[in-house]
C-alpha positions in Angstrom: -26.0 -193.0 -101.0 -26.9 -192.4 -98.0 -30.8 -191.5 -96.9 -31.6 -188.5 -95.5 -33.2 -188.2 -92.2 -36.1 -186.2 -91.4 -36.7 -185.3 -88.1 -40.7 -184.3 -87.3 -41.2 -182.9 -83.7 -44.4 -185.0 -82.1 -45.6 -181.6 -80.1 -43.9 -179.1 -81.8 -45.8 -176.1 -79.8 -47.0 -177.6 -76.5 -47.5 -174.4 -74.6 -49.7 -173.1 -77.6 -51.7 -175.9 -78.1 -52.6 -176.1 -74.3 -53.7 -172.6 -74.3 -56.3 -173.3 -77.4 -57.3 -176.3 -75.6 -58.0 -174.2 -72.7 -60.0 -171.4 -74.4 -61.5 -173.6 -76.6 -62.9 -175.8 -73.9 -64.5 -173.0 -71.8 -66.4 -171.6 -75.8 -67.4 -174.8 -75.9 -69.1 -174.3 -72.4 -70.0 -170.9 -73.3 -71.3 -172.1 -76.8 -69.6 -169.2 -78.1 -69.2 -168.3 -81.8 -65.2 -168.3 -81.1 -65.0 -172.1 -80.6 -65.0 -172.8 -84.3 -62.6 -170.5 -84.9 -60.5 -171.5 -82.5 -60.9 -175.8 -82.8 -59.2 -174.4 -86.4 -56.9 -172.8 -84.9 -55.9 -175.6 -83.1 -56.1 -178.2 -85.4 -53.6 -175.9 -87.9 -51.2 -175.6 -85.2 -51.3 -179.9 -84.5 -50.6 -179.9 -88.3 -47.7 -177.7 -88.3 -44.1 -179.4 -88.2 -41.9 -176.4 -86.6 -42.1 -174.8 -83.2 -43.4 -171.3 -83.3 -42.2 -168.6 -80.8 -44.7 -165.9 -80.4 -48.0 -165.3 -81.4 -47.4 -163.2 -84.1 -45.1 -165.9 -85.7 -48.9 -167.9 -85.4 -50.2 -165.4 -88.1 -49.3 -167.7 -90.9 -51.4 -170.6 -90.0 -55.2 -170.3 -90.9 -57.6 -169.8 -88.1 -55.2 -167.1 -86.3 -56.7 -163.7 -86.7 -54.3 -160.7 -84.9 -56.9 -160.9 -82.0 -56.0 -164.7 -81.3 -52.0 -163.6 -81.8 -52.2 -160.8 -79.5 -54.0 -163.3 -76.8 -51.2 -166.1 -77.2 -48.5 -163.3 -76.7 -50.3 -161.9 -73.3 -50.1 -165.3 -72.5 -46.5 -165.8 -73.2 -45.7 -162.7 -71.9 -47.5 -164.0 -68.1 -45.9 -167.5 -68.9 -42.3 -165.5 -68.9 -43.0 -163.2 -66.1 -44.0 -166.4 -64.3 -40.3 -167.7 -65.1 -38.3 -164.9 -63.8 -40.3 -164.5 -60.2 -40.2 -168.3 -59.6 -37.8 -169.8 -57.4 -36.7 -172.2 -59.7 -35.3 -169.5 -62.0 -31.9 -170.5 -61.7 -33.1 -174.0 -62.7 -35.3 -173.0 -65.8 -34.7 -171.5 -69.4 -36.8 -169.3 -71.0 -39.3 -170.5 -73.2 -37.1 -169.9 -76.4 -34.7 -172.4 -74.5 -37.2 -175.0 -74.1 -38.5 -174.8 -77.1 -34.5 -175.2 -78.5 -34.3 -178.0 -75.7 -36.7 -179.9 -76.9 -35.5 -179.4 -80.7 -32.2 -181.0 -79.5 -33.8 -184.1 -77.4 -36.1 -185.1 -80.5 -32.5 -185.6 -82.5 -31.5 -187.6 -80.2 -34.4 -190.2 -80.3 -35.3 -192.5 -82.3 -35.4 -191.2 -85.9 -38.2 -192.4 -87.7 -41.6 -190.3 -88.6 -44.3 -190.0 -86.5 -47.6 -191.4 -88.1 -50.0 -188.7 -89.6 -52.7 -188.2 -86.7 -55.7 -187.6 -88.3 -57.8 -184.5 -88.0 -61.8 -183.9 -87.7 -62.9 -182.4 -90.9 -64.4 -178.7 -90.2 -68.4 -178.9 -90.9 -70.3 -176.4 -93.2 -71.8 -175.2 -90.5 -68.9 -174.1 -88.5 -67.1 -172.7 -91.7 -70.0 -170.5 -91.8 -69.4 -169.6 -88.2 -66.0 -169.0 -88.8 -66.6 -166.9 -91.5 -69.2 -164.6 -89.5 -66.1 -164.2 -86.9 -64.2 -162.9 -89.5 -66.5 -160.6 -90.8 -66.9 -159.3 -87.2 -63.2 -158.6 -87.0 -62.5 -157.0 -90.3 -61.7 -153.4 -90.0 -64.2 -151.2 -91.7 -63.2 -147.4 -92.2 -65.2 -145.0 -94.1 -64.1 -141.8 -94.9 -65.8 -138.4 -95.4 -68.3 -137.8 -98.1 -68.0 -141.9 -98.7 -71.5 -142.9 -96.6 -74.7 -142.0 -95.9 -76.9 -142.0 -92.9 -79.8 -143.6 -92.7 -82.5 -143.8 -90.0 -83.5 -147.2 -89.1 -87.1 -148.0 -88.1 -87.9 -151.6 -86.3 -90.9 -153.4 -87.9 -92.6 -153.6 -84.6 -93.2 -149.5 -85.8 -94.7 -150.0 -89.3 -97.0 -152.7 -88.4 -99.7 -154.0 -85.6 -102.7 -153.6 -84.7 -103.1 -150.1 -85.1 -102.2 -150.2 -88.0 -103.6 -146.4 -89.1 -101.1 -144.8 -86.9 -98.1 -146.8 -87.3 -98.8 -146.6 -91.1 -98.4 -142.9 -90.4 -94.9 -143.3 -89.1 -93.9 -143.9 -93.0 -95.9 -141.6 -94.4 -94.8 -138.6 -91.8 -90.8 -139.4 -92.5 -91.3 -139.7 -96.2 -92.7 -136.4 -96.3 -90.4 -134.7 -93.7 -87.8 -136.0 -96.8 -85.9 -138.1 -94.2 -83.7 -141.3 -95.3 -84.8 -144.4 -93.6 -85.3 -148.1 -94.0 -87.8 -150.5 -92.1 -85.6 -153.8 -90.8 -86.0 -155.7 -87.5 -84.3 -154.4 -84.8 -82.6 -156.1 -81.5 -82.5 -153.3 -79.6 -84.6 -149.7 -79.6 -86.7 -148.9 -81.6 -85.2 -146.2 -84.0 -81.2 -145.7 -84.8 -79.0 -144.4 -87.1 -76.1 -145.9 -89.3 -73.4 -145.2 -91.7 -73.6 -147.0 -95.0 -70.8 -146.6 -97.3 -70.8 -148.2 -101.4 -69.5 -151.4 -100.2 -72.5 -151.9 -97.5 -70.8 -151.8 -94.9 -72.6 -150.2 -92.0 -71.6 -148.5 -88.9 -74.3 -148.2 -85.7 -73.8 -144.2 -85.0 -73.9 -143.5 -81.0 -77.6 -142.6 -81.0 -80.7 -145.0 -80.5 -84.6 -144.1 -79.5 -86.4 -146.4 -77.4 -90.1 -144.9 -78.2 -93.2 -145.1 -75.2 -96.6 -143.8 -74.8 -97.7 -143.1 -72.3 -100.1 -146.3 -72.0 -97.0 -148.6 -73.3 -94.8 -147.2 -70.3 -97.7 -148.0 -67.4 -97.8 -151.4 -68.9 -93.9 -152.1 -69.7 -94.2 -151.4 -65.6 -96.8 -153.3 -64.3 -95.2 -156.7 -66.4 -91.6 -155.7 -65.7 -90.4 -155.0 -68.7 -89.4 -151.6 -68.1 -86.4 -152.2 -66.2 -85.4 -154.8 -68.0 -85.5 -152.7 -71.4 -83.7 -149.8 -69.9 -80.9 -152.8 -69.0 -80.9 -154.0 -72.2 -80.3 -150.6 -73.9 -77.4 -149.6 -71.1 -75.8 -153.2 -72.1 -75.7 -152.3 -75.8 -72.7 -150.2 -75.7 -74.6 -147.3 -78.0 -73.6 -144.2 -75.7 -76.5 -141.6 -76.1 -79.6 -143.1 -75.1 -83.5 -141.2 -76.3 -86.2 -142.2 -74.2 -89.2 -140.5 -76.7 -91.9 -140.3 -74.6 -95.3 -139.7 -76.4 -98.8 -138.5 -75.1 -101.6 -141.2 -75.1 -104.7 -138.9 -75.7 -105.3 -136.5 -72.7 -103.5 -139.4 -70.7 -106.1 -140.8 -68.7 -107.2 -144.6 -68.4 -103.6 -145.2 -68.4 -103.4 -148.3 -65.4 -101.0 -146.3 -63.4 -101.3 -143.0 -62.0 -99.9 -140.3 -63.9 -97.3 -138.7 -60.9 -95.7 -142.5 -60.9 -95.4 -142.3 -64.5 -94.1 -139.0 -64.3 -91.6 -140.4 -61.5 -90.2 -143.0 -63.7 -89.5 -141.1 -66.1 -87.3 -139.0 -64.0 -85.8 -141.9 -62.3 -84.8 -142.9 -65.9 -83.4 -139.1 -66.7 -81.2 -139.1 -63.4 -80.5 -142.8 -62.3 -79.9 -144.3 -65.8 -78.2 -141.4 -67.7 -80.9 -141.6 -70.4 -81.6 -138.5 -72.2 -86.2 -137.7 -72.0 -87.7 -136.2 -74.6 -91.7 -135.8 -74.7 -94.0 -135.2 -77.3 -97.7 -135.0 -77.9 -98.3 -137.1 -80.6 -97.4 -139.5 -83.6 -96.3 -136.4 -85.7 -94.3 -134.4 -83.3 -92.5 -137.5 -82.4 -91.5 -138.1 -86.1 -90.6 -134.5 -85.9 -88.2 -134.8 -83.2 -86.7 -137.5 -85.3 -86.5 -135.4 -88.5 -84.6 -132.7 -86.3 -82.0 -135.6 -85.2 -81.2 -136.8 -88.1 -79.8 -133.5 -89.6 -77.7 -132.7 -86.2 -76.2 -136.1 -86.9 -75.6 -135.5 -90.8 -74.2 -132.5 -89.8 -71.6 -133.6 -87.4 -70.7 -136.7 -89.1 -70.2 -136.0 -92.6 -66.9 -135.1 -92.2 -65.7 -137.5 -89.9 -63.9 -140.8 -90.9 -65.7 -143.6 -89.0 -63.9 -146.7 -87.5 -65.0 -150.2 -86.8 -64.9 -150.9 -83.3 -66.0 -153.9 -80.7 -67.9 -152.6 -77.6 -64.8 -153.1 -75.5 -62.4 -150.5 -77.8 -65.3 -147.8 -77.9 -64.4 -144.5 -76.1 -67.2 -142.1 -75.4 -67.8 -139.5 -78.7 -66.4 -136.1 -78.6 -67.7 -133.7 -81.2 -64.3 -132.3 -82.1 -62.8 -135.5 -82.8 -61.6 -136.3 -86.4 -61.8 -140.3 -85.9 -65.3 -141.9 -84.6 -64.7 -145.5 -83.2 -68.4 -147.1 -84.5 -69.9 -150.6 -83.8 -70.9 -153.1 -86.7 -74.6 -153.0 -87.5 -74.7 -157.1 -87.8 -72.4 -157.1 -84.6 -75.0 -155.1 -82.7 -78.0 -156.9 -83.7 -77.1 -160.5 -82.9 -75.4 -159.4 -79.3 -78.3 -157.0 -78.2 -81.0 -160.5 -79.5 -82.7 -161.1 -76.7 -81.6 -164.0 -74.5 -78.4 -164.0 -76.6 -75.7 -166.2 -74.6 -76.8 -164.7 -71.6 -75.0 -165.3 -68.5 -76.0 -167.0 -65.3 -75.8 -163.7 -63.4 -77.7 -161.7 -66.0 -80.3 -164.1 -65.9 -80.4 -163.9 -62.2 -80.7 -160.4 -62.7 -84.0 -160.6 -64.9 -85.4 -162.7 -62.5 -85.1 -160.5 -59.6 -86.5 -157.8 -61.6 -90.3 -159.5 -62.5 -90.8 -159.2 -58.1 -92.3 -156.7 -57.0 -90.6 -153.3 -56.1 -87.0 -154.5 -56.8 -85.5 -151.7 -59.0 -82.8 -152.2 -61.6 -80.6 -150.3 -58.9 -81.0 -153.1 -55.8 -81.1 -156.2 -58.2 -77.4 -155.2 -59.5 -76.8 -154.7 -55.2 -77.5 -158.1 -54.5 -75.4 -159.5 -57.4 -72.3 -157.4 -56.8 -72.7 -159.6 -53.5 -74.1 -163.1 -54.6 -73.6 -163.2 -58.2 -75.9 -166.4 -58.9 -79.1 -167.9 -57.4 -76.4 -171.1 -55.9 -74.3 -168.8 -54.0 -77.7 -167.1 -52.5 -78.7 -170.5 -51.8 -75.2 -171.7 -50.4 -75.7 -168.2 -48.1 -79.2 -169.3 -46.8 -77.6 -173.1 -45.6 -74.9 -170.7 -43.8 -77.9 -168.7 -41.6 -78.6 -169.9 -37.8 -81.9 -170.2 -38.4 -85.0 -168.9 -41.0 -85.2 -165.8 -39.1 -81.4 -164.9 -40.3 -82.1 -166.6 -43.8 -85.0 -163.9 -44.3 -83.1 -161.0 -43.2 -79.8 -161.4 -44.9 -80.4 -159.6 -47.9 -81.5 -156.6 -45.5 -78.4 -154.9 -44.8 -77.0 -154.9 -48.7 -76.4 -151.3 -49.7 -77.3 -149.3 -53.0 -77.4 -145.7 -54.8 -76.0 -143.1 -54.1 -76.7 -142.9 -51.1 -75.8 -146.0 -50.2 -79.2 -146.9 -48.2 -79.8 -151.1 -47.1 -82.0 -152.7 -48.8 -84.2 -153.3 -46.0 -86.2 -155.9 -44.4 -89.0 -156.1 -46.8 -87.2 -156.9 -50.2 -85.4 -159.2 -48.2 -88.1 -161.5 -47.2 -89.7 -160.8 -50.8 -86.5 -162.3 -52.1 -86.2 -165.3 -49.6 -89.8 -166.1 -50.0 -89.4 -166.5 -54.0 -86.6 -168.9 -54.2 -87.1 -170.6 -50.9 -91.0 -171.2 -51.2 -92.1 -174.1 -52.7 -94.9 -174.5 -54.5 
């Protein structure tokens, strides 16, 4: 009798598995979450015998989730697109045709069976990374009447060093009968979610970031104002509260009380944020009381969506369907210093010199998006004179006014001075 032959493709998928190789290199580079679900990926497609021939055909190996699928089949899609404008058309198949072409060359080899290449084994570590990424992508949809909403307070409110008034932040919400829950919080300092009887929760499009008046002339002089206000635009929450609260009769402040005044309009009209001012502890918890029972009352009968901060669409009150972000998802993407790029860094440092707003850091990135290429631009000048000046003529605002020759030098003389 005769033996039966088993063919086993060495490559099956090449196209595929060079596209994971590809993304997974730069996650590796990025030290993104993704790269242990995608190093899965990978090594499920290596270990699978048959050639694939779309993404959505990748579905039944473990490590692809739809949003992998749908990348490989934009990729394919390019890869054909590519086929049909090239030259070469008339000389090339389409990649169903190579695929079968290479089917066909492997018979005609030798037939014997490839040895068994062996595969890293996946770590506890990054099975607990890949099961976060899942989590992340699971669609969570609550309907009406299913969840609650709860107001979210960050520790950094309930406890310090004056501890008698921050104590009272408790004690006021508890007896304005409000719903809330003391956690950590990445971002803000108050916010709102929708819990439903599985846990799940849902950030709703509202956060607080809370000053007094003495907190907001300091955040100022050390730079962390702007970089707050950036933070909480990044965040992909759409309505923004900046509470503002009295400090006393607001005196003994460290700034005077018209620049205050002016940065807190600034904030209204440059940043989009929405200013509400009150005169103490109490009438801040108040305005919080008030908030929470608009938001009950034009979410309850809304069904809430999962969503990443790329699908969110701004929130209209007459819409049925609310696209939500994930509470954990929030949190660990607003930590601060969470895989923060070159050019965000950049922009943090910018922002600790001395009257460089928000508004002309993000100027001089749009044209030099990292500290090298400002550096490879200095090399480029005649002389110093042109080095110190080149920043000068960089537009920003609305009005689209240079930067001027001041904040260039300020610039030039921090990274080109050395100490």
């Amino acid at each position: 009798m005769a033996e039966r032959l088993k063919i086993t493709l060495a490559q099956p998928n090449p196209l595929f598995e060079k596209w994971l190789e590809k993304w997974l290199e730069d996650a590796e580079r990025r030290n993104a979450k993704s790269q242990y679900k995608l190093r899965e990926a990978l090594i499920a497609l290596r270990s699978y015998p048959l050639p694939l021939s779309s993404g959505r055909e990748c579905a039944i190996l473990r490590g692809f989730g739809s949003t992998l699928c749908n990348l490989i089949d934009d990729e394919l899609r390019l890869y054909r697109e590519k086929l049909q404008n090239s030259p070469l058309e008339s000389a090339m198949k389409t990649f169903e045709s190579d695929v079968k072409q290479l089917v066909e060359s492997v018979k005609k080899t030798k037939r014997k069976k490839s040895p068994k290449k062996l595969q890293p084994k996946i770590t506890k570590k990054e099975q607990k990374a890949i099961a976060e990424e899942e989590e992340r992508q699971r669609q969570v949809i609550m309907s009406p009447g299913n969840f609650r909403i709860i107001l979210l307070v960050d520790t950094q409110e309930t406890s310090g060093k004056n501890k008698r008034t921050l104590d009272q932040t408790r004690s006021y919400l508890e007896s304005f009968e409000v719903l809330y829950e003391v956690r950590r919080l990445t971002i803000g300092d108050f916010l709102w979610i929708a819990r439903d009887q599985e846990g799940n929760e849902l950030v709703l499009p509202y956060i607080v970031e809370r000053k007094r008046f003495d907190d907001l002339a300091s955040s100022i002089r050390d730079g962390r104002f702007h970089e707050q206000k950036h933070r909480l635009r990044q965040c992909g929450i759409q309505n923004i509260i900046y509470l503002v609260e009295d400090f006393g009769d607001n005196e003994h402040l460290g700034l005077p009380m018209e620049s205050l005044q002016q940065a807190i309009v600034n904030t209204q009209i440059h940043s989009g944020f929405k200013i509400a001012h009150t005169q103490n502890n109490f009438r801040s918890m108040k305005h919080l009381q008030s908030v929470t029972n608009t938001l009950i009352r034009c979410f309850r009968e809304k069904v809430l969506l999962s969503s990443t901060k790329e699908e969110l669409r701004p929130c209209r009150a007459s819409a049925s369907m609310i696209g939500l972000l994930k509470f954990r998802a929030l949190y660990e993407d607003s930590a601060r210093g969470a895989q923060l790029t070159v050019r965000e860094i950049f922009v943090q440092q910018l922002l600790q010199l001395h009257s460089l707003s928000m508004e002309k850091a993000l100027a001089i990135v749009e044209v030099y998006p990292t500290p090298r290429l400002l550096f490879d631009a200095y090399k480029l000048c005649l002389d110093e004179r042109d080095a110190r000046l080149l920043l000068s003529k960089i537009t920003c605002g609305p009005l689209q006014r240079p930067l001027g020759e001041k904040i260039s030098q300020t610039v030039y003389d921090f990274y080109k001075t050395e100490f």
